[in-house]
mmCIF file of the N, C-alpha and C atoms, coordinates in Angstrom:
data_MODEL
# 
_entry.id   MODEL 
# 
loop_
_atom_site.group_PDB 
_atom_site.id 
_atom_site.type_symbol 
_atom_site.label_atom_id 
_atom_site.label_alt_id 
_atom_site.label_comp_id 
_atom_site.label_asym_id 
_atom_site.label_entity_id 
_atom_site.label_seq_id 
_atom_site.pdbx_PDB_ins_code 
_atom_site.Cartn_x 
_atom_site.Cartn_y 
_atom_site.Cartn_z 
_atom_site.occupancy 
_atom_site.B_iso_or_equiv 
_atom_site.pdbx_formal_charge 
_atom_site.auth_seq_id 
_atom_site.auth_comp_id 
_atom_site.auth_asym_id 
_atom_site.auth_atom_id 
_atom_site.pdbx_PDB_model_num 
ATOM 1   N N  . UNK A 1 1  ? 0.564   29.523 3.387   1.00 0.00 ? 1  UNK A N  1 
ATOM 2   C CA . UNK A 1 1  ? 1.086   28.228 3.021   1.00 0.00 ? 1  UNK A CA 1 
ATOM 3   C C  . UNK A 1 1  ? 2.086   28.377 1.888   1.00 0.00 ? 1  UNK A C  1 
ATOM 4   N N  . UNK A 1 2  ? 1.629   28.972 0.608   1.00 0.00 ? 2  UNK A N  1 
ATOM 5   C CA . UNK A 1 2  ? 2.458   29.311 0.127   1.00 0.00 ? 2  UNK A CA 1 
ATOM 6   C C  . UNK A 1 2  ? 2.893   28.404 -1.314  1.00 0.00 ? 2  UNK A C  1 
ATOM 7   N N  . UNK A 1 3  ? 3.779   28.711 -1.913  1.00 0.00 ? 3  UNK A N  1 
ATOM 8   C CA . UNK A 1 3  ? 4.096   28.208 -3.234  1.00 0.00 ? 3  UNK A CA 1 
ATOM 9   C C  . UNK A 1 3  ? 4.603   26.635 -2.668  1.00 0.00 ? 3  UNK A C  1 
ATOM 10  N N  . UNK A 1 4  ? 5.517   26.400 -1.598  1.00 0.00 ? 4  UNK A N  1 
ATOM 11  C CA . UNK A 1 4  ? 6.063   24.985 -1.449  1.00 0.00 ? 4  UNK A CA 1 
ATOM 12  C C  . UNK A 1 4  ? 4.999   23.975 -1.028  1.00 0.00 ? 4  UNK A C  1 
ATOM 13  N N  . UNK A 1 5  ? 3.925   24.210 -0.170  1.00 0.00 ? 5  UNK A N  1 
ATOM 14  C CA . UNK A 1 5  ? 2.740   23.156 0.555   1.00 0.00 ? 5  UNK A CA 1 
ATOM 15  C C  . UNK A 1 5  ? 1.981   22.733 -1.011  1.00 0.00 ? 5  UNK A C  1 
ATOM 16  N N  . UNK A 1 6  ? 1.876   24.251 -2.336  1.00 0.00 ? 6  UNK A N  1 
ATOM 17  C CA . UNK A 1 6  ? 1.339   23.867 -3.411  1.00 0.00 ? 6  UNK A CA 1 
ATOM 18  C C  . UNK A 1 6  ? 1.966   22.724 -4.378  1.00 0.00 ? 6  UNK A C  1 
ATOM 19  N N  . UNK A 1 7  ? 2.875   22.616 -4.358  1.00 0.00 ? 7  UNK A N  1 
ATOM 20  C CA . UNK A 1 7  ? 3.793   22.448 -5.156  1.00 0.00 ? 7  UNK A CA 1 
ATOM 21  C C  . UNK A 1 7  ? 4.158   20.700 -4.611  1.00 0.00 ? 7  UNK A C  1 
ATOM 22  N N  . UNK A 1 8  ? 4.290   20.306 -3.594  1.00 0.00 ? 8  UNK A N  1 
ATOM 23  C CA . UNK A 1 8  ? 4.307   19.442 -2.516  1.00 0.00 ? 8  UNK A CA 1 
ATOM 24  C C  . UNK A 1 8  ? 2.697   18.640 -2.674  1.00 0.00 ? 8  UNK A C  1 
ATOM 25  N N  . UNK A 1 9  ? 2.119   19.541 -3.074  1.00 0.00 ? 9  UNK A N  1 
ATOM 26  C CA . UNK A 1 9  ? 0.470   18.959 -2.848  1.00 0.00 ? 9  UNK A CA 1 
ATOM 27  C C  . UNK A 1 9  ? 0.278   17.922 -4.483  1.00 0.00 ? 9  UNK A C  1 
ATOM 28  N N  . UNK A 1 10 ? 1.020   18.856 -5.036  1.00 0.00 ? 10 UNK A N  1 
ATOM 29  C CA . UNK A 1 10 ? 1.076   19.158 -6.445  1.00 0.00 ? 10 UNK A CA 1 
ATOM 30  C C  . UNK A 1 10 ? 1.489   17.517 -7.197  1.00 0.00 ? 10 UNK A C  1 
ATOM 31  N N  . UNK A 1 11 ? 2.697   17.549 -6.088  1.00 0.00 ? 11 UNK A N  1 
ATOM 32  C CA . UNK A 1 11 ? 3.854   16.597 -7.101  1.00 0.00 ? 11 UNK A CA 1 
ATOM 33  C C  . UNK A 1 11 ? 3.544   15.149 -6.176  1.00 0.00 ? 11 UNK A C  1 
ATOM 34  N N  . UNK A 1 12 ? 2.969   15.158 -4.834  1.00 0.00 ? 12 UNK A N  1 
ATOM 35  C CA . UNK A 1 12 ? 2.223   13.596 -3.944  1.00 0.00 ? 12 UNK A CA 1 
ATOM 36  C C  . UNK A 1 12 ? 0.713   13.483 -4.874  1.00 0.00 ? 12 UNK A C  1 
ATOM 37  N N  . UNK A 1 13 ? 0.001   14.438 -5.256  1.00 0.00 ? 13 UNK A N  1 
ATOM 38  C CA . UNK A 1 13 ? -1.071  14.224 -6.289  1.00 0.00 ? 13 UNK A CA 1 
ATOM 39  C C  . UNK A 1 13 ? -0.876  13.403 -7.304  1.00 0.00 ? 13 UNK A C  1 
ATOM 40  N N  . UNK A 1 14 ? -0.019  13.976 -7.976  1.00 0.00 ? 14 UNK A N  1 
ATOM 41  C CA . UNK A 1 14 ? 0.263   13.326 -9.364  1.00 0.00 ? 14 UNK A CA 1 
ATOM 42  C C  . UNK A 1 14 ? 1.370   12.186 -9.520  1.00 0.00 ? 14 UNK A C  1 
ATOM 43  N N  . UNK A 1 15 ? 1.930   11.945 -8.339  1.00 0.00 ? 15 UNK A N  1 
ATOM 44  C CA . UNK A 1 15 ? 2.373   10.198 -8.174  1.00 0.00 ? 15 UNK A CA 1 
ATOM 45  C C  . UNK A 1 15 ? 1.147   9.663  -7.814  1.00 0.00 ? 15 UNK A C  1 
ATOM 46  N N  . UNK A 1 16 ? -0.026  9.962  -6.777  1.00 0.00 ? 16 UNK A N  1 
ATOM 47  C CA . UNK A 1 16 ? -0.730  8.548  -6.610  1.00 0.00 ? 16 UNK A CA 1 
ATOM 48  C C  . UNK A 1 16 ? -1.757  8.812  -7.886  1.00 0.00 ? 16 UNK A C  1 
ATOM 49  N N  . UNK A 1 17 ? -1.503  9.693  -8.923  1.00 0.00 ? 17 UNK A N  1 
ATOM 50  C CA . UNK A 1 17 ? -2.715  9.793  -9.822  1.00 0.00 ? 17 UNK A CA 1 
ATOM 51  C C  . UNK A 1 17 ? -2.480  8.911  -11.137 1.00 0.00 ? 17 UNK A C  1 
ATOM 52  N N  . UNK A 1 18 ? -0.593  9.152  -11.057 1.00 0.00 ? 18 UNK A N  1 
ATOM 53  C CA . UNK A 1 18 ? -0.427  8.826  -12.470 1.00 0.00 ? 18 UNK A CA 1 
ATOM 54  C C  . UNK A 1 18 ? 0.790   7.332  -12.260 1.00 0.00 ? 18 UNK A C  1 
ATOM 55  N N  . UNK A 1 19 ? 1.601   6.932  -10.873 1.00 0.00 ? 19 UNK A N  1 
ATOM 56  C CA . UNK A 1 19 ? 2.483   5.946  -10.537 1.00 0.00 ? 19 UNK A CA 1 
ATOM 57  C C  . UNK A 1 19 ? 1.738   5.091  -9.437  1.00 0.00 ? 19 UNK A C  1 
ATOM 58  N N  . UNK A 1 20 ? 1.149   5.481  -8.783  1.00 0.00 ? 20 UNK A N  1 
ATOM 59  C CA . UNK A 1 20 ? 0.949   4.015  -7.534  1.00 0.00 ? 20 UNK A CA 1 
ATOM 60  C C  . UNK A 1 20 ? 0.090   2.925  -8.379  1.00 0.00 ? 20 UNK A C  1 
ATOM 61  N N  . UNK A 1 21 ? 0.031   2.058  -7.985  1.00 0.00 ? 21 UNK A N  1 
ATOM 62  C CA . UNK A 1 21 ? -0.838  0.920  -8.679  1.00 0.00 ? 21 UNK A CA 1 
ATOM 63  C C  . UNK A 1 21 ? -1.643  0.367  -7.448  1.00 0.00 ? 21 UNK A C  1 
ATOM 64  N N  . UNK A 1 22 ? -1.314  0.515  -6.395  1.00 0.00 ? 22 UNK A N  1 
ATOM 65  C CA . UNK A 1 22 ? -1.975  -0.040 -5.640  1.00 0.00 ? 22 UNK A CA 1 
ATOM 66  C C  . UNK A 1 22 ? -2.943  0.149  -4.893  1.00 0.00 ? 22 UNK A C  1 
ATOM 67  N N  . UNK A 1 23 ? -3.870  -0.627 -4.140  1.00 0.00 ? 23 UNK A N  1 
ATOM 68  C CA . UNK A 1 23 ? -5.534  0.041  -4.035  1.00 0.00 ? 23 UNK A CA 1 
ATOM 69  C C  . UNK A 1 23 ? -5.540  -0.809 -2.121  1.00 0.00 ? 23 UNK A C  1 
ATOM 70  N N  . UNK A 1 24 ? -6.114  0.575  -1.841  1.00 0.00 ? 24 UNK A N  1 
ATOM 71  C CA . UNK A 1 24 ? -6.630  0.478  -0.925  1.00 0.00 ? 24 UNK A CA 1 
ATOM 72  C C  . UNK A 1 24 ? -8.445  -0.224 -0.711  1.00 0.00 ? 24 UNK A C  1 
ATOM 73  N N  . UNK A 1 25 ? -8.528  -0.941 0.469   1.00 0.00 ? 25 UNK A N  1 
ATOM 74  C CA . UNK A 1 25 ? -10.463 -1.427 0.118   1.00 0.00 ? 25 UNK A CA 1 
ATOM 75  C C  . UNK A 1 25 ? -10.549 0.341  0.367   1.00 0.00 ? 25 UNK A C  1 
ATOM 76  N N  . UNK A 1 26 ? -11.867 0.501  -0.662  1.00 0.00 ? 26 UNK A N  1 
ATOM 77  C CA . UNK A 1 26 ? -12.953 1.433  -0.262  1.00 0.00 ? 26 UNK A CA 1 
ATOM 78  C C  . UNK A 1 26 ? -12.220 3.084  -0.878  1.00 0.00 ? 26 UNK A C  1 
ATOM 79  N N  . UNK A 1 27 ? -10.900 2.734  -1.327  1.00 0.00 ? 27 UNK A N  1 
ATOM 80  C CA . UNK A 1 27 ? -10.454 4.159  -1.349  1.00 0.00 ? 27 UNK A CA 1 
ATOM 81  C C  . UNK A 1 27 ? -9.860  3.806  -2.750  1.00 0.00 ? 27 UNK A C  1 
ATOM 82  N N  . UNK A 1 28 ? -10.054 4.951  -3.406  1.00 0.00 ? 28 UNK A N  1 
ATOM 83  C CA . UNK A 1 28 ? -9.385  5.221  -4.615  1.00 0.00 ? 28 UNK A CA 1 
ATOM 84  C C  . UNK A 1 28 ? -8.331  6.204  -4.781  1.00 0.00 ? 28 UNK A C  1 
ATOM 85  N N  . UNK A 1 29 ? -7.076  5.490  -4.941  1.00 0.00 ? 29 UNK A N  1 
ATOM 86  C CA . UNK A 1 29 ? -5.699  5.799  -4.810  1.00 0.00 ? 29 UNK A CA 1 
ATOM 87  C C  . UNK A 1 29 ? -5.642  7.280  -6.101  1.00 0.00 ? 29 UNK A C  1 
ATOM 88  N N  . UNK A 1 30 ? -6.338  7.093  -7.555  1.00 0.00 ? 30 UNK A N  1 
ATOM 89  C CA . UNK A 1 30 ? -6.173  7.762  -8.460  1.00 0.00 ? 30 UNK A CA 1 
ATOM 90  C C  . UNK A 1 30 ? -6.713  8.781  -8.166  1.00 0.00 ? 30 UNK A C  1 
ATOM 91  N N  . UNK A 1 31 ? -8.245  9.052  -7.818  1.00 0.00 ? 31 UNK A N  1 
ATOM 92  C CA . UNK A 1 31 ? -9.065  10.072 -7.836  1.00 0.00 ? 31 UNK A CA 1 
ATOM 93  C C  . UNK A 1 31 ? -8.612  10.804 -6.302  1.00 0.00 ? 31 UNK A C  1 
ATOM 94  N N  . UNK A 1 32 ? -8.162  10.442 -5.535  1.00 0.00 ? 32 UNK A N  1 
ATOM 95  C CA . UNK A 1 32 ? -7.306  10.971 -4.054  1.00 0.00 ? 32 UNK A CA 1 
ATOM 96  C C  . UNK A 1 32 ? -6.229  12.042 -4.820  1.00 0.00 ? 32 UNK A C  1 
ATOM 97  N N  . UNK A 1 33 ? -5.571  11.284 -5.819  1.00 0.00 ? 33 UNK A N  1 
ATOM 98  C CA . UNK A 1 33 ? -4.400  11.561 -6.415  1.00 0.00 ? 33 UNK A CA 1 
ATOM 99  C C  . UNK A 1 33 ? -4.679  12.752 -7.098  1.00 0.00 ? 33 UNK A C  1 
ATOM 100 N N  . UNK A 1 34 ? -5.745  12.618 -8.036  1.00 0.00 ? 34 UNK A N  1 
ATOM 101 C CA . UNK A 1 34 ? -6.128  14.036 -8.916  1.00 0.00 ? 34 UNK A CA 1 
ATOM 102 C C  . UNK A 1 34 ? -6.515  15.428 -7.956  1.00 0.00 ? 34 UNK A C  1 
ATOM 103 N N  . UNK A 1 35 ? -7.406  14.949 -6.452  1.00 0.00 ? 35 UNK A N  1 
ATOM 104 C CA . UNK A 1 35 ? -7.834  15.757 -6.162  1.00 0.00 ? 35 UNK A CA 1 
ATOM 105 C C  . UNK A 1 35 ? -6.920  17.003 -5.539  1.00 0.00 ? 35 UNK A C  1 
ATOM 106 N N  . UNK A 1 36 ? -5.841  16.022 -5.031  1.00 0.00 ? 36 UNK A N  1 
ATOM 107 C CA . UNK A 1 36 ? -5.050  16.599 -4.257  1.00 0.00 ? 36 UNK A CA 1 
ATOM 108 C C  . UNK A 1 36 ? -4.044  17.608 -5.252  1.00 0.00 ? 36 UNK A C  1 
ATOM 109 N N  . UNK A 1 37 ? -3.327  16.872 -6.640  1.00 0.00 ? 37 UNK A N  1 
ATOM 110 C CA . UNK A 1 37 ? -2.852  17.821 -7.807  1.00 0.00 ? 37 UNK A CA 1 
ATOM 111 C C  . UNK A 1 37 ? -3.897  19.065 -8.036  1.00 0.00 ? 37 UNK A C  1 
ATOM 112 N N  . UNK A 1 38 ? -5.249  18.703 -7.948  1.00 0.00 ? 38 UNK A N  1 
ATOM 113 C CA . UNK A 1 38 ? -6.142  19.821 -7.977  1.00 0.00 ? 38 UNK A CA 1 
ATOM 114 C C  . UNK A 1 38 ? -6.037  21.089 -7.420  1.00 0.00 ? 38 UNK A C  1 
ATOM 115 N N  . UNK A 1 39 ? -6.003  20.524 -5.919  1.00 0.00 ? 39 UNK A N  1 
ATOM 116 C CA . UNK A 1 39 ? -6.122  21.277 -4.980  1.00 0.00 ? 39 UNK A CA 1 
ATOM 117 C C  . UNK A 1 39 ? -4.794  22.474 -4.697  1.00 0.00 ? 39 UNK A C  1 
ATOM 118 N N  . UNK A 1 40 ? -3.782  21.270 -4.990  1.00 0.00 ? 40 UNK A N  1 
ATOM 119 C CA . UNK A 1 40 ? -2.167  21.754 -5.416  1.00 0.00 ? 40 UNK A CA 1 
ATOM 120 C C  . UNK A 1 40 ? -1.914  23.033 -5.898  1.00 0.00 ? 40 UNK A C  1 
ATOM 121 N N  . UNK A 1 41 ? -2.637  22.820 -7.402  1.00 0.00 ? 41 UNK A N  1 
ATOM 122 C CA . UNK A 1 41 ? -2.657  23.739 -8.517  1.00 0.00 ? 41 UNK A CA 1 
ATOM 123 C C  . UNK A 1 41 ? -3.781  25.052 -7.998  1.00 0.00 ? 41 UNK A C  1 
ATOM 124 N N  . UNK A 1 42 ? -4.545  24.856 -7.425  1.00 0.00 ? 42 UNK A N  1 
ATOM 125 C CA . UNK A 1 42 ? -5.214  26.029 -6.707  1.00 0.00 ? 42 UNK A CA 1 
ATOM 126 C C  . UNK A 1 42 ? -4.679  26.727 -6.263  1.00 0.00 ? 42 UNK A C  1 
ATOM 127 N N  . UNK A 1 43 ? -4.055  26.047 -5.093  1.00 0.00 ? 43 UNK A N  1 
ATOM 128 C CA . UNK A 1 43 ? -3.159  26.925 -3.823  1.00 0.00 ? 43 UNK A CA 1 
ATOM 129 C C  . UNK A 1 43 ? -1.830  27.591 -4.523  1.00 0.00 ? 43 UNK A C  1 
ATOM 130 N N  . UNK A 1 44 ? -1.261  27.193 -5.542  1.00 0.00 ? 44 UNK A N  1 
ATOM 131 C CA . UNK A 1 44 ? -0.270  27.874 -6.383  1.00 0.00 ? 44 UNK A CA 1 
ATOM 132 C C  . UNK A 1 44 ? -0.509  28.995 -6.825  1.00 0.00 ? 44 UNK A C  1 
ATOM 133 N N  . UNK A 1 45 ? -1.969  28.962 -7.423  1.00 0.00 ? 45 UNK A N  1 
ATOM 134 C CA . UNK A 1 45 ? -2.628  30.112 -8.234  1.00 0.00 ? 45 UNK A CA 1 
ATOM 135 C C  . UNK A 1 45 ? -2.865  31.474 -7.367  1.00 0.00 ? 45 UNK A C  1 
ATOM 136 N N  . UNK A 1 46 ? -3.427  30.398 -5.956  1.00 0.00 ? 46 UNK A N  1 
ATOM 137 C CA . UNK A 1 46 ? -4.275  31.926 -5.119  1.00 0.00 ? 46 UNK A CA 1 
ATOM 138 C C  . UNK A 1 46 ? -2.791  32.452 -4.513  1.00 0.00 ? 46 UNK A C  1 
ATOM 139 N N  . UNK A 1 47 ? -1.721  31.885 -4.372  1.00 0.00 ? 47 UNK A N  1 
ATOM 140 C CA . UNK A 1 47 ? -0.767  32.561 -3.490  1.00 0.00 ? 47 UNK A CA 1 
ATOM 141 C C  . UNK A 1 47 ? 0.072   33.239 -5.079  1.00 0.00 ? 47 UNK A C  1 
ATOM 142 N N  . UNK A 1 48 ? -0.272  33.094 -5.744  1.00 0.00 ? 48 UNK A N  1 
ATOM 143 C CA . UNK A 1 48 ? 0.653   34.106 -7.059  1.00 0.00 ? 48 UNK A CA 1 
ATOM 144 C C  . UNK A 1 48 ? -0.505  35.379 -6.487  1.00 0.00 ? 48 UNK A C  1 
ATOM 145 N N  . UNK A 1 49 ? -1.825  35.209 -6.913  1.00 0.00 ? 49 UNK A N  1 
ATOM 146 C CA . UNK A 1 49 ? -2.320  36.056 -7.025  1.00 0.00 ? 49 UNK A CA 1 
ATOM 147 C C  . UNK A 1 49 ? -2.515  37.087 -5.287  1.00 0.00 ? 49 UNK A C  1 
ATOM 148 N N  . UNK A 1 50 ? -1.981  36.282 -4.813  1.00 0.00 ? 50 UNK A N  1 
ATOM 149 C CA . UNK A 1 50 ? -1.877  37.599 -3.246  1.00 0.00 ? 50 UNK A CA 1 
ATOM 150 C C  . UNK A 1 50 ? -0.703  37.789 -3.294  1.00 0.00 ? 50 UNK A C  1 
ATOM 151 N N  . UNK A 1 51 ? 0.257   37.346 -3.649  1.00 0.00 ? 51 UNK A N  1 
ATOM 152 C CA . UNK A 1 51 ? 1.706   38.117 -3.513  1.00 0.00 ? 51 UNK A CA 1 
ATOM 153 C C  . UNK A 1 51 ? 1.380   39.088 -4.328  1.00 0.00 ? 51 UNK A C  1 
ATOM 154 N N  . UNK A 1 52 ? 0.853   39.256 -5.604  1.00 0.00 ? 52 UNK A N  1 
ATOM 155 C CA . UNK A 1 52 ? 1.118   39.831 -6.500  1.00 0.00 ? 52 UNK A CA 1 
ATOM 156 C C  . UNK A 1 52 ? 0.557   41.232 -6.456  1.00 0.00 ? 52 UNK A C  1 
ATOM 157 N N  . UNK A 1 53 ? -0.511  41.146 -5.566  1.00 0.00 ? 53 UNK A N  1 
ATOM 158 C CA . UNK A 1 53 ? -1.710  41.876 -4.821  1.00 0.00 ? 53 UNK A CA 1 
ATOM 159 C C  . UNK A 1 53 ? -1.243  43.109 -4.076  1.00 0.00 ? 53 UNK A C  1 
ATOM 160 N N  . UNK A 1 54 ? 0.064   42.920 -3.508  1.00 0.00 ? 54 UNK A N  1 
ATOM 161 C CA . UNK A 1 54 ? 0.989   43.690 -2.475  1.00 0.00 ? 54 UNK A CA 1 
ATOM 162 C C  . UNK A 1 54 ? 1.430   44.699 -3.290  1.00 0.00 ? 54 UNK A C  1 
ATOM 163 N N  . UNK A 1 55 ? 2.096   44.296 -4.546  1.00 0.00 ? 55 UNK A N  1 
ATOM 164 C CA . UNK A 1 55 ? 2.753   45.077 -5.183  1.00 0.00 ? 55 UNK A CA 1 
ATOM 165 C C  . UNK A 1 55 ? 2.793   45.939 -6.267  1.00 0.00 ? 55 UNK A C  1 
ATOM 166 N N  . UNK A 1 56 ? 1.521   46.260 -5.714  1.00 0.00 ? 56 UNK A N  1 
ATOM 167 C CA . UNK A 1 56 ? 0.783   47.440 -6.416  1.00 0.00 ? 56 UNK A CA 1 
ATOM 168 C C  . UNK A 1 56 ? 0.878   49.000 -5.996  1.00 0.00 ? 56 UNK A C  1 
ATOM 169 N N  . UNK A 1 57 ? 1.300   50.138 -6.292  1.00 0.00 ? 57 UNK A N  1 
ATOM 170 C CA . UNK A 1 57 ? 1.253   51.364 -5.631  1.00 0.00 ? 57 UNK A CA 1 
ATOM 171 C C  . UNK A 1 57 ? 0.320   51.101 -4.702  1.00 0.00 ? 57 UNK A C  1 
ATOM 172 N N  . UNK A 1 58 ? 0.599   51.969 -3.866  1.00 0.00 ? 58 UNK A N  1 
ATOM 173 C CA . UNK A 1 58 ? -0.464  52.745 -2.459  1.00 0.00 ? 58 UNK A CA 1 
ATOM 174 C C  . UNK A 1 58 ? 0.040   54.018 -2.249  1.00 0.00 ? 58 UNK A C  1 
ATOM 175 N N  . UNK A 1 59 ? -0.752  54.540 -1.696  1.00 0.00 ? 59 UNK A N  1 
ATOM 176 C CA . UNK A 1 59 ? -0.964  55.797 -0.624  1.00 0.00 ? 59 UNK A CA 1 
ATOM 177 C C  . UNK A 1 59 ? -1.368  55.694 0.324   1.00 0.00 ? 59 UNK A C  1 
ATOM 178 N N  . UNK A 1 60 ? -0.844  56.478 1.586   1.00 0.00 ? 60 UNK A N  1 
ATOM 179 C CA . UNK A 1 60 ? -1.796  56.481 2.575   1.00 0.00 ? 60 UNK A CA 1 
ATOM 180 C C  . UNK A 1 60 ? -1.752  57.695 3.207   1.00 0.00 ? 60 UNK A C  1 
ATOM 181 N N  . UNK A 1 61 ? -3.079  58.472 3.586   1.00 0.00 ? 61 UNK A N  1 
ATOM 182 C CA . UNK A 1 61 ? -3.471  59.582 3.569   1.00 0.00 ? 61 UNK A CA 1 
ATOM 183 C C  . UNK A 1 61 ? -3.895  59.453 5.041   1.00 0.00 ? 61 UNK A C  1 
ATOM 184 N N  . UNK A 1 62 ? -2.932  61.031 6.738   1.00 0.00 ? 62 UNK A N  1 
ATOM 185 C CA . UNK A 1 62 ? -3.219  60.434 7.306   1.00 0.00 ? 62 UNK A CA 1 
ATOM 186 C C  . UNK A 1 62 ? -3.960  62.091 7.902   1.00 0.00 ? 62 UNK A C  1 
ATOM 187 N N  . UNK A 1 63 ? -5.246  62.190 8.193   1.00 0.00 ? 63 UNK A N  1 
ATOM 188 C CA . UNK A 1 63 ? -5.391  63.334 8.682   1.00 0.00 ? 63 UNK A CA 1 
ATOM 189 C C  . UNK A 1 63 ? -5.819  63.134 10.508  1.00 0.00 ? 63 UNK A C  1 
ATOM 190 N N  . UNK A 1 64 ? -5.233  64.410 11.275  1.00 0.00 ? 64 UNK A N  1 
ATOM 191 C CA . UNK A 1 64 ? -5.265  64.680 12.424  1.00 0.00 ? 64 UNK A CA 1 
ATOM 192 C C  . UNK A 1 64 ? -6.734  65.418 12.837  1.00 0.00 ? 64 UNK A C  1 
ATOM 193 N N  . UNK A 1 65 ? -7.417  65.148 13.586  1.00 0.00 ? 65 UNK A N  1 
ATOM 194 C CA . UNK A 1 65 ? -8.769  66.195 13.732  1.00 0.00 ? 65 UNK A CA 1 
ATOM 195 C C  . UNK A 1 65 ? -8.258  67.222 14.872  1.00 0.00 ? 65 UNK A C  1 
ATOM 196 N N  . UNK A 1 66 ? -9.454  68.124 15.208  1.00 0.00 ? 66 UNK A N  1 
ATOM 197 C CA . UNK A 1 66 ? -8.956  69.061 16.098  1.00 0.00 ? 66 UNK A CA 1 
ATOM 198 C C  . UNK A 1 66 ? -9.154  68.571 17.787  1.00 0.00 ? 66 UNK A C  1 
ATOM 199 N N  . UNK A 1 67 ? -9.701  67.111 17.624  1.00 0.00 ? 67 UNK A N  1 
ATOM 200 C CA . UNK A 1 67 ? -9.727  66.305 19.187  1.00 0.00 ? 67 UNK A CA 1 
ATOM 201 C C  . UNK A 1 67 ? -8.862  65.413 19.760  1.00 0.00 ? 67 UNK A C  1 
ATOM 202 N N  . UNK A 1 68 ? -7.943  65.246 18.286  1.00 0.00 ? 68 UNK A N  1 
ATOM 203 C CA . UNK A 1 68 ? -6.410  65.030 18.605  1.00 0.00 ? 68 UNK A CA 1 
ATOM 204 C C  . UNK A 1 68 ? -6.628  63.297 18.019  1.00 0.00 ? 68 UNK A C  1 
ATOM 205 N N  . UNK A 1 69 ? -8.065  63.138 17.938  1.00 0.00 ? 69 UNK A N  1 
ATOM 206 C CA . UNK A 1 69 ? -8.056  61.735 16.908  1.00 0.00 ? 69 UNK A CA 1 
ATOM 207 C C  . UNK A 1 69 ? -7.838  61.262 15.707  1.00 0.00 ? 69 UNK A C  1 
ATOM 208 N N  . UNK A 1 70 ? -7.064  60.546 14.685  1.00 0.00 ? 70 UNK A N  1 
ATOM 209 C CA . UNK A 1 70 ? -6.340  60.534 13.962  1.00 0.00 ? 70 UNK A CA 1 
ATOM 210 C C  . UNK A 1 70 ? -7.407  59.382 12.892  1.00 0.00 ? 70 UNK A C  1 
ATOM 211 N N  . UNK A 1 71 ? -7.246  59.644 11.951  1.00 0.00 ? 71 UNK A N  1 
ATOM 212 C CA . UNK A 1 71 ? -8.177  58.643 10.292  1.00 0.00 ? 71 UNK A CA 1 
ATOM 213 C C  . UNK A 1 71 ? -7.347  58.772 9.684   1.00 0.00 ? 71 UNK A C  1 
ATOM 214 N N  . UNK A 1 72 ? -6.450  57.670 9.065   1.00 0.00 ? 72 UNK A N  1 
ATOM 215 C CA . UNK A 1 72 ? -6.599  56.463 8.034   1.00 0.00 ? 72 UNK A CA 1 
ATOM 216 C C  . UNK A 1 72 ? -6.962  55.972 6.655   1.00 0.00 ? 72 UNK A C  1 
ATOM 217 N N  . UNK A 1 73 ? -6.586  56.939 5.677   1.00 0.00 ? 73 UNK A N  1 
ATOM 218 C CA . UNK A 1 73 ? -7.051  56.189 4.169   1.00 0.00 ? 73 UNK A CA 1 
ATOM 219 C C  . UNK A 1 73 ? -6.147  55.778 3.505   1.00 0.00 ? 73 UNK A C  1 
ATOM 220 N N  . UNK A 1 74 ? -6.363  54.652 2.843   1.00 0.00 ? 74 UNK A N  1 
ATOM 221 C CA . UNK A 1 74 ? -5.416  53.964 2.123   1.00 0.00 ? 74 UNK A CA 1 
ATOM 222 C C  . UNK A 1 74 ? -5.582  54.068 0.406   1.00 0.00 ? 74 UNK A C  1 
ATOM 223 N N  . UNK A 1 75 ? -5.270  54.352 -0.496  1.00 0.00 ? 75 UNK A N  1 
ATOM 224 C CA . UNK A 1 75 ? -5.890  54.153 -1.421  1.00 0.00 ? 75 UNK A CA 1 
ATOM 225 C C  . UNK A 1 75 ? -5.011  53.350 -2.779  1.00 0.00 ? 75 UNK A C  1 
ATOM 226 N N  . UNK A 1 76 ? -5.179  52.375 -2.987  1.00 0.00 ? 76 UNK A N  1 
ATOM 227 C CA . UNK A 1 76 ? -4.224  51.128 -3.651  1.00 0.00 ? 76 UNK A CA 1 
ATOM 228 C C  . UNK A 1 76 ? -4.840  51.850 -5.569  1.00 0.00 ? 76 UNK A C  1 
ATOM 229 N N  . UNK A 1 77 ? -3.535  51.999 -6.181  1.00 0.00 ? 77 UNK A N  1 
ATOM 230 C CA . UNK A 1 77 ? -3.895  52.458 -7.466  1.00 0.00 ? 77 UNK A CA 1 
ATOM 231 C C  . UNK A 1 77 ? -4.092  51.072 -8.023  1.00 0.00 ? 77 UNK A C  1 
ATOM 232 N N  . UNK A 1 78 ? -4.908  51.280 -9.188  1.00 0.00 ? 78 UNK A N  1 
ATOM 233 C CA . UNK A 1 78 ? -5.204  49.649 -10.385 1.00 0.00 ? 78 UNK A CA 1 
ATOM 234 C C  . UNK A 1 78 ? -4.373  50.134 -11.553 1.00 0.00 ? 78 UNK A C  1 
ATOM 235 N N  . UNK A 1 79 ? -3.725  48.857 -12.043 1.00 0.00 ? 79 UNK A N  1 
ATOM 236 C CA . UNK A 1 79 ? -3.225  48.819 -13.357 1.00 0.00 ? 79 UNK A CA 1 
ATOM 237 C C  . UNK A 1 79 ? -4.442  47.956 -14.075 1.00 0.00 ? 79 UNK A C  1 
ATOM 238 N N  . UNK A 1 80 ? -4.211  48.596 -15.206 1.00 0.00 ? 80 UNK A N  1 
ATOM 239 C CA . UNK A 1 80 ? -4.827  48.382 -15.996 1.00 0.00 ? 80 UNK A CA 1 
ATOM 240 C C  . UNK A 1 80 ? -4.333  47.400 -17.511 1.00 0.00 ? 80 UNK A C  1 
# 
């Protein structure tokens, strides 16, 4: 989804949280409003933190056996 659906979630949140005045029966226009800026601000956070996730060194280590079947290791370095 991505930074724009957040951001979009973000900025329709915080008009019906902090500009609409008007009320629906049974529904609350404000607390709709917060949840959704909430939710907004989430989805901003988790997609920083998986882009960011990518761009970390790797390796990948690929060995051949003698049955001609092939394994696969990946190994992602941590900064610290």
């Amino acid at each position: 989804m991505g930074y724009g659906f957040g951001a979009f979630l973000l900025v329709v949140g915080l008009v019906l949280a902090l500009a609409v005045t008007d009320s629906l029966n049974g529904v609350d226009l404000t607390m709709v409003g917060w949840i959704m800026a909430a939710v907004g601000l989430v989805l901003i956070a988790i997609t920083a933190m998986s882009w960011n996730s990518g761009r970390r060194a790797r390796s990948v280590q690929t060995v051949t056996h003698p049955d001609g079947s092939q394994t696969v290791r990946e190994h992602r370095a941590t900064e610290i």
